[in-house]
Z-matrix of the N, CA and C atoms (Angstrom, degrees):
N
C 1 1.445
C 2 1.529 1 108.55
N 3 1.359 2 125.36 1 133.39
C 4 1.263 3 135.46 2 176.89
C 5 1.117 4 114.10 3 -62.55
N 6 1.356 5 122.68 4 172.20
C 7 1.953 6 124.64 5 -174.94
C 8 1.396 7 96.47 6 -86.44
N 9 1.377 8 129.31 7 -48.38
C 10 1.459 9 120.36 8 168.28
C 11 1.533 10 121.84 9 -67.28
N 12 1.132 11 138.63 10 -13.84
C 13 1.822 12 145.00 11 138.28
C 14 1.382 13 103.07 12 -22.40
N 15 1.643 14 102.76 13 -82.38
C 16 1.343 15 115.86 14 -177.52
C 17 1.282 16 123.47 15 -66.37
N 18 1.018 17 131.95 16 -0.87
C 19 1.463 18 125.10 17 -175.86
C 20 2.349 19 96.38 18 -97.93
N 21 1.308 20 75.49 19 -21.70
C 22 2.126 21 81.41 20 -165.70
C 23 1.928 22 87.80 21 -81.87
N 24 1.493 23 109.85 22 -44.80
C 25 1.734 24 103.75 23 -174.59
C 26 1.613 25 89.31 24 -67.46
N 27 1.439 26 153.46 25 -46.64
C 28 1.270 27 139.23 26 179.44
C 29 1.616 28 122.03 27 -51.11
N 30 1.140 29 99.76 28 -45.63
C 31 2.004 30 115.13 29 159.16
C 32 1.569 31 116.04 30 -52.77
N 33 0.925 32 123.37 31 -4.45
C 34 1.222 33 131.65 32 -164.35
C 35 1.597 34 107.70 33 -130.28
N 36 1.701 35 116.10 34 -57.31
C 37 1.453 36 108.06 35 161.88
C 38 1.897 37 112.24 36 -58.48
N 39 1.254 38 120.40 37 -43.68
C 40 1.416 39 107.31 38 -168.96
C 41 1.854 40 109.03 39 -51.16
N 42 1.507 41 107.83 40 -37.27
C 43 1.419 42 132.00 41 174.64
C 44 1.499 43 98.19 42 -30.97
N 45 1.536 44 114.78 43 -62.36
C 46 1.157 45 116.69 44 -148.69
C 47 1.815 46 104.11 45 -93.09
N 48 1.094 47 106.96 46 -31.07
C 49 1.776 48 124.51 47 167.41
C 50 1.548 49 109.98 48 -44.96
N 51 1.756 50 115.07 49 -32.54
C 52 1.332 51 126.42 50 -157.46
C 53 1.701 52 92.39 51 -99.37
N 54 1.500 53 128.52 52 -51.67
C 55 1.210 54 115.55 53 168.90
C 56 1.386 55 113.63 54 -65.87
N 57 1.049 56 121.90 55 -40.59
C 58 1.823 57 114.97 56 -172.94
C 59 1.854 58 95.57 57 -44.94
N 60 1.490 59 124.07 58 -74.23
C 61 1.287 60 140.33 59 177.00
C 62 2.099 61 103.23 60 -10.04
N 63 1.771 62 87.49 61 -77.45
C 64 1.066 63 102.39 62 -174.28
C 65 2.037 64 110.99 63 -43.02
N 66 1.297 65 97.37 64 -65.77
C 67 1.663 66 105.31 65 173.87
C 68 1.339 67 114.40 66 -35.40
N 69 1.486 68 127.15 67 -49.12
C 70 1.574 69 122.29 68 -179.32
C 71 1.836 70 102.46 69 -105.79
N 72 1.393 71 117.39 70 52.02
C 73 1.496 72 118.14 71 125.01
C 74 1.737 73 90.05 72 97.85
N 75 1.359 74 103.75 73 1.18
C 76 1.712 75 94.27 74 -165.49
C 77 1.827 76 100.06 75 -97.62
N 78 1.032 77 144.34 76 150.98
C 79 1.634 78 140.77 77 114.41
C 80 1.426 79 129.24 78 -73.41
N 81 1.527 80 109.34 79 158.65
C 82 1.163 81 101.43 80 157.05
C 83 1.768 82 102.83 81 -160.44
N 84 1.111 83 108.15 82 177.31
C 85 1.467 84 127.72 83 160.94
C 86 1.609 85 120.34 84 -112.64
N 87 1.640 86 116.52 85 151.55
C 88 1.214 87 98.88 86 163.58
C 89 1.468 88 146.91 87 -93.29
N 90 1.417 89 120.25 88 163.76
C 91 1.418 90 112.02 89 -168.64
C 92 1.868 91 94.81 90 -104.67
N 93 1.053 92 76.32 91 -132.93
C 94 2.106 93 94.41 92 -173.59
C 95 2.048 94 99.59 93 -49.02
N 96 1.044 95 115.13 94 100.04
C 97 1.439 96 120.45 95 152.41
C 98 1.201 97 124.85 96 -81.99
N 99 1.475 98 142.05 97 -70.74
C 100 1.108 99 147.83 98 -161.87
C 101 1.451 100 91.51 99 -136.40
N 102 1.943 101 96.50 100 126.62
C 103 1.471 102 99.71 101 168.45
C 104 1.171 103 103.81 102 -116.31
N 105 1.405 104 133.45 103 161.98
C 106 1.974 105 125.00 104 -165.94
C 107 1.731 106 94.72 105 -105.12
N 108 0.896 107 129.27 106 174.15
C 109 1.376 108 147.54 107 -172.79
C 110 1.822 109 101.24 108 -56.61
N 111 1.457 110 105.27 109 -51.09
C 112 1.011 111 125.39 110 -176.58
C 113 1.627 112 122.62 111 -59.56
N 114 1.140 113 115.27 112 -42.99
C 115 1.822 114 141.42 113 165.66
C 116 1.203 115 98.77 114 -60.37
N 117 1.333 116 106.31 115 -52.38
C 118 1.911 117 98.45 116 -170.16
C 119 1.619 118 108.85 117 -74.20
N 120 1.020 119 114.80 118 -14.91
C 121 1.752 120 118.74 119 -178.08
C 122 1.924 121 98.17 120 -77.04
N 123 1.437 122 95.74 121 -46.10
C 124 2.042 123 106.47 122 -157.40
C 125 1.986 124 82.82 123 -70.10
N 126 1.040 125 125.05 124 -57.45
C 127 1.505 126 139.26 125 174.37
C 128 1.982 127 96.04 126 -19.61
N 129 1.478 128 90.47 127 -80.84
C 130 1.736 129 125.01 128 -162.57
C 131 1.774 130 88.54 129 -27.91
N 132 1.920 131 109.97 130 -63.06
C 133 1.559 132 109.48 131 176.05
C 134 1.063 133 132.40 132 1.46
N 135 1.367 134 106.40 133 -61.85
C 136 1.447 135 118.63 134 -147.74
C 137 1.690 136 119.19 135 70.86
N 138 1.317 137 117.82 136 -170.07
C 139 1.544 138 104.29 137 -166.79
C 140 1.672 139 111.21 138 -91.33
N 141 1.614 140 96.19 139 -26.30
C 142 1.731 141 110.88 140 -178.53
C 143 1.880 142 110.55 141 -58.58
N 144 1.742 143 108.55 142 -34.81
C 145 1.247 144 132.57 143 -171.89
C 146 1.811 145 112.75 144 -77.49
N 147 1.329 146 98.16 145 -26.90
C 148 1.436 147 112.65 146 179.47
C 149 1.507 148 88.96 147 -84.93
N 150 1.225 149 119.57 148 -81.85
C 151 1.328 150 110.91 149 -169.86
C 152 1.450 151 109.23 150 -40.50
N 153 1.183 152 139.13 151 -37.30
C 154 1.550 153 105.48 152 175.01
C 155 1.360 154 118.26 153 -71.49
N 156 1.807 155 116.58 154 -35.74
C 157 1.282 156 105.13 155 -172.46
C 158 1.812 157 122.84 156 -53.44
N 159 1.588 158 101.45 157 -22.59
C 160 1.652 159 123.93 158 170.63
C 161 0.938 160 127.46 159 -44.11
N 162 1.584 161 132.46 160 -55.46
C 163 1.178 162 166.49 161 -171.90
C 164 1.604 163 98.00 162 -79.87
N 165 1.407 164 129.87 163 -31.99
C 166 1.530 165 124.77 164 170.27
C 167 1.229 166 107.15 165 -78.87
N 168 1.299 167 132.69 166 -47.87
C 169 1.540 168 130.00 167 -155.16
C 170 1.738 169 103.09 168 -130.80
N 171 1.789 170 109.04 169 41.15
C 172 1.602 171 81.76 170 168.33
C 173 1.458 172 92.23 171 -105.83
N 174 1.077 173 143.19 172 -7.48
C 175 1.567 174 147.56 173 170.20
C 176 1.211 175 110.38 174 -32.36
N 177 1.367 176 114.48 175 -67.38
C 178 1.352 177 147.98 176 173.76
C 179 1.319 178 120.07 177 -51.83
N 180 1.195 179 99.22 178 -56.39
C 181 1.978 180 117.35 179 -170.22
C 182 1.398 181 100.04 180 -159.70
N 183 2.033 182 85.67 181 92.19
C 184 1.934 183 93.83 182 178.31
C 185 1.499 184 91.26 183 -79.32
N 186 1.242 185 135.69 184 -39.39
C 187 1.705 186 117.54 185 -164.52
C 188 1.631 187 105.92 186 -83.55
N 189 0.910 188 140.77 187 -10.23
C 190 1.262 189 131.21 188 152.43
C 191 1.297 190 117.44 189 -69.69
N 192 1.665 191 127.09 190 -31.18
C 193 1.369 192 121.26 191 -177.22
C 194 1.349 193 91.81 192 -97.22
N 195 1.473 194 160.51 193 23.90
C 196 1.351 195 163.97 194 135.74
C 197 1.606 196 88.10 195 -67.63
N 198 0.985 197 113.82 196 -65.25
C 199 1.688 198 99.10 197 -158.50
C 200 1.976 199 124.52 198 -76.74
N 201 1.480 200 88.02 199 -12.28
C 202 0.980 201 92.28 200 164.21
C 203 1.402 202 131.88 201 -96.03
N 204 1.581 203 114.97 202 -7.94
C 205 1.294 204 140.98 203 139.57
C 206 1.584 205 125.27 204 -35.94
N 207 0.821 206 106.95 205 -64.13
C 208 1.434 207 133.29 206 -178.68
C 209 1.589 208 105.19 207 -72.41
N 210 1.087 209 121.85 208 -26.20
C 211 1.603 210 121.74 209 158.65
C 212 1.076 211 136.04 210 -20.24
N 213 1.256 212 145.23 211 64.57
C 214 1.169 213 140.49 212 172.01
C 215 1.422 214 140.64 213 -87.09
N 216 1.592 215 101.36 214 32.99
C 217 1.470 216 114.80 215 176.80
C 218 1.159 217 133.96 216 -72.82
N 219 0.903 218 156.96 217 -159.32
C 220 1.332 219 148.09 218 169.29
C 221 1.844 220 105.70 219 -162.09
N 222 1.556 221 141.10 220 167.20
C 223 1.091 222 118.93 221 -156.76
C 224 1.513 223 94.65 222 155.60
N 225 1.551 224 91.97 223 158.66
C 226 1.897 225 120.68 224 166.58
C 227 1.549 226 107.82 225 -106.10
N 228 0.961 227 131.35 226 127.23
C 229 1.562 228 110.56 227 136.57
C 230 1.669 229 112.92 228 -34.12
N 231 1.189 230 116.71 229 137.86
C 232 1.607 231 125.90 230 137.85
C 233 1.454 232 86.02 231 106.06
N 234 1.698 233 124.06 232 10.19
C 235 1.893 234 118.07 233 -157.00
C 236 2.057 235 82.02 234 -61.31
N 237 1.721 236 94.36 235 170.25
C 238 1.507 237 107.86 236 153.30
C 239 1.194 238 132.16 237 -57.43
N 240 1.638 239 104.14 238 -20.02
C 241 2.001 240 113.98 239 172.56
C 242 1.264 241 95.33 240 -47.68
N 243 1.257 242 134.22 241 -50.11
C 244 1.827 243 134.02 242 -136.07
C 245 1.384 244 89.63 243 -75.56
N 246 1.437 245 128.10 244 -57.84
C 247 1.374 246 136.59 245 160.87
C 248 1.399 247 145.45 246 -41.42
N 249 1.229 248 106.26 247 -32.05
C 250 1.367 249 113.21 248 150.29
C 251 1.514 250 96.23 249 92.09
N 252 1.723 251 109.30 250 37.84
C 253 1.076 252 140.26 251 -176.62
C 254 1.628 253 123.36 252 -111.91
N 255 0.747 254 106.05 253 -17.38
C 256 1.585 255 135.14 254 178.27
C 257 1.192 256 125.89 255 -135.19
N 258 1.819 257 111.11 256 144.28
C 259 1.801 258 108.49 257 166.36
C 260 1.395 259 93.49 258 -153.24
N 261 0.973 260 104.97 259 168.68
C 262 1.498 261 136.14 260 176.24
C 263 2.000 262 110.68 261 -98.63
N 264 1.053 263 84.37 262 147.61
C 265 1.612 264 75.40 263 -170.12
C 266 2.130 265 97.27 264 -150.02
N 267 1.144 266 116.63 265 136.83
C 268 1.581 267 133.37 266 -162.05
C 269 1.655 268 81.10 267 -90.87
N 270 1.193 269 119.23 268 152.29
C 271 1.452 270 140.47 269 163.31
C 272 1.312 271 111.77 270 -136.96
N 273 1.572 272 98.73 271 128.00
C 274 1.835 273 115.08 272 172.96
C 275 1.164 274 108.56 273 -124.71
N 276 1.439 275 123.82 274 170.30
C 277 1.627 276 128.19 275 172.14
C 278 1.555 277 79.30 276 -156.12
N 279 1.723 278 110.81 277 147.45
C 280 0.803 279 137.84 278 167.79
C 281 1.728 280 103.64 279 40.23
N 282 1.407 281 122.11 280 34.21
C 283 1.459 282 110.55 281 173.10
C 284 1.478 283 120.59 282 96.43
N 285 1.545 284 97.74 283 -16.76
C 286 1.915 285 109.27 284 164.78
C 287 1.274 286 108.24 285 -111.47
N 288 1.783 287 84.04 286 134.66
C 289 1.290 288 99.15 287 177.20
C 290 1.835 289 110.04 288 -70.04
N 291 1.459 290 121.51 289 156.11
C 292 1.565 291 127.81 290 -173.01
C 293 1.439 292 94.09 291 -134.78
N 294 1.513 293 82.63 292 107.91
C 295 1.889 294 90.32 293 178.57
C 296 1.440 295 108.63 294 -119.65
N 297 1.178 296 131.64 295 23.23
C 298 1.321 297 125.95 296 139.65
C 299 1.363 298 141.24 297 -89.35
N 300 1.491 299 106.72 298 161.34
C 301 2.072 300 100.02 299 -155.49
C 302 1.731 301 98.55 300 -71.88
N 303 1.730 302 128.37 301 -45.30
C 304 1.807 303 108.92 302 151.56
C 305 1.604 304 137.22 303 -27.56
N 306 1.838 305 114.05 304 -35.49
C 307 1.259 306 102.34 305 172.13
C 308 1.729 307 110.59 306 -87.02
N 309 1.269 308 136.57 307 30.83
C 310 1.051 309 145.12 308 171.17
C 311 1.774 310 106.10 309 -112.74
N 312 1.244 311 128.24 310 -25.13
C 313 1.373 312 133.24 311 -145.54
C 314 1.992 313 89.17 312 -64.18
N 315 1.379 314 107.09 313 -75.63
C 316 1.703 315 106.64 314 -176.70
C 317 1.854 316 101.22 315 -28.06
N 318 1.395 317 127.00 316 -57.60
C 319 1.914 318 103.29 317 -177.90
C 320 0.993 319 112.96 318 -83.00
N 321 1.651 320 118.45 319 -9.10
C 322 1.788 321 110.66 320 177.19
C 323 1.789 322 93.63 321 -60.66
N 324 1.674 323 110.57 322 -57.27
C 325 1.771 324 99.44 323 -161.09
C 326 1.450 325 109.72 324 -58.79
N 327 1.183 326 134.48 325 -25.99
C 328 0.952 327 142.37 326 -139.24
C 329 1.896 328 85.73 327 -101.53
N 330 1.120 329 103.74 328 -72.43
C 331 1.830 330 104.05 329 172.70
C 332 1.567 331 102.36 330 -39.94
N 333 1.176 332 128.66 331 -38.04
C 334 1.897 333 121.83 332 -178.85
C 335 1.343 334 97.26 333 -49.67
N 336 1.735 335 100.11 334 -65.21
C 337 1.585 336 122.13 335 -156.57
C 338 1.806 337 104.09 336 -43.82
N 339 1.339 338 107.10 337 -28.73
C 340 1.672 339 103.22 338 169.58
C 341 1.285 340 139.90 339 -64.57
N 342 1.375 341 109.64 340 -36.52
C 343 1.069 342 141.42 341 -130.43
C 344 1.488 343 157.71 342 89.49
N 345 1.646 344 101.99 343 27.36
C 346 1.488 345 128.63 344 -175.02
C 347 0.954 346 115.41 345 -90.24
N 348 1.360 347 126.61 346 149.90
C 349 1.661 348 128.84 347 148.58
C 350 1.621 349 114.84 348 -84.07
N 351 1.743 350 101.51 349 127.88
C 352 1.351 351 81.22 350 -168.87
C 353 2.022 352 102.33 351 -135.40
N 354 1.648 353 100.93 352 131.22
C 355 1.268 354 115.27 353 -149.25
C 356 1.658 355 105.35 354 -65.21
N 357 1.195 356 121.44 355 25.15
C 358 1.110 357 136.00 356 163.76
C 359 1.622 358 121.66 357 -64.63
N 360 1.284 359 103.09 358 -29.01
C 361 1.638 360 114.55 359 -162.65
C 362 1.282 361 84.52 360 -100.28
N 363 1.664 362 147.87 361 -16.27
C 364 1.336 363 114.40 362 164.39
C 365 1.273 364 111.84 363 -126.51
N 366 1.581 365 130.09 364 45.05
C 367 1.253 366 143.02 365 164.95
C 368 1.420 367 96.44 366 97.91
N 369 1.076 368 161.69 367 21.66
C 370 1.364 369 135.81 368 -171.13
C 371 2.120 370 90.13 369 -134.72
N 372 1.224 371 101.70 370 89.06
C 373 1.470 372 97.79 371 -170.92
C 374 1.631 373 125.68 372 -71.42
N 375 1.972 374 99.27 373 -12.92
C 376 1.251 375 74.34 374 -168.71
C 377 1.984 376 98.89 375 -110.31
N 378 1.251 377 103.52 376 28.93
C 379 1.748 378 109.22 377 171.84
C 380 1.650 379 110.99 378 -82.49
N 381 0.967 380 123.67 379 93.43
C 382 1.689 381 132.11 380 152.26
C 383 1.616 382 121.01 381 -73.20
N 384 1.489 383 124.41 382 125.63
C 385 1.215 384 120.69 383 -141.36
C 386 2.085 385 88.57 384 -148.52
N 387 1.198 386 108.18 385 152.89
C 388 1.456 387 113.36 386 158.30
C 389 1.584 388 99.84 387 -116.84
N 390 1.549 389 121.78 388 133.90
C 391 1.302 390 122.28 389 175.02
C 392 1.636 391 113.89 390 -66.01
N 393 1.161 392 121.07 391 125.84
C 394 1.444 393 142.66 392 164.39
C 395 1.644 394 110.41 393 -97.64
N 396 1.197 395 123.27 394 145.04
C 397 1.880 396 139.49 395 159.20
C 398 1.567 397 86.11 396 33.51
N 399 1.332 398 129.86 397 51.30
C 400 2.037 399 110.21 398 177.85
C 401 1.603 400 101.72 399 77.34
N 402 0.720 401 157.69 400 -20.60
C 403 1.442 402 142.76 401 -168.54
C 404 1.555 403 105.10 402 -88.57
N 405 1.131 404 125.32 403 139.07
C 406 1.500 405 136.80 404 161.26
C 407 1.419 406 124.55 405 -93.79
C-alpha cells in the first residue's frame, strides 16, 4: 500500500474513531496532526536543546527564538505526525477535559479493533497512529 493509500484509509479510520467517541458519550477536539520535518527536529531537542538553540538565534530572530522557547513538545524524529499518519486527539466527557492514557483506553481498543496503533501501549494515550515501514 502506498503512503498516500494509507494516509486516505487513516482519513477514513480517524472518521470512524471520531463517531465511535461521539456515540459512547465522549467529545473531543484535535491536538498535534501534522508535524513538519522541522517541528519534529525543534521537538527531538528537548527543552535544554531548545534553550541553546535560543541563545544562538534570538539576536537575529527574537520571535522565532520566542516560539521556539515556548515549545513544549516533546517527539521522535521520523514520528507518524511527519506523515500524516498520526494525530493526537483531546478527550472530554461531560465538559472535562480527560488527560490520562486510562481515559483514552475505550477508543484506544476500539482504534486497535480497526486496525490502529494506539499510543496507549507505550504511555502516550491520546496518539492514534496507522503503522507505516514498522513504526507505530
Amino acid at each position: 500500500m502506498t503512503l498516500g493509500e494509507k494516509q486516505r484509509k487513516f482519513t477514513r479510520m480517524i472518521a470512524d474513531l471520531i463517531i465511535f467517541a461521539y456515540d459512547h458519550g465522549y467529545e473531543l477536539t484535535f491536538g498535534e496532526s501534522y508535524r513538519s520535518d522541522e517541528q519534529a527536529e525543534i521537538n527531538a531537542m528537548g527543552a535544554n536543546g531548545r534553550r541553546a538553540l535560543c541563545s544562538l538565534i534570538e539576536r537575529m530572530f527574537p520571535l522565532l527564538a520566542m516560539k521556539i522557547s515556548n515549545n513544549t513538545g516533546s517527539g521522535i524524529r521520523g514520528s507518524l505526525h511527519e506523515s500524516k499518519l498520526a494525530i493526537d486527539l483531546n478527550l472530554f466527557r461531560d465538559g472535562k477535559y480527560l488527560a490520562q492514557t486510562h481515559d483514552h483506553e475505550p477508543l484506544g481498543l476500539y482504534w486497535e479493533s480497526i486496525g490502529g496503533a494506539w499510543g496507549g501501549r507505550f504511555n502516550d494515550g491520546n496518539h492514534y497512529s496507522l503503522e507505516h515501514n514498522g513504526v507505530k
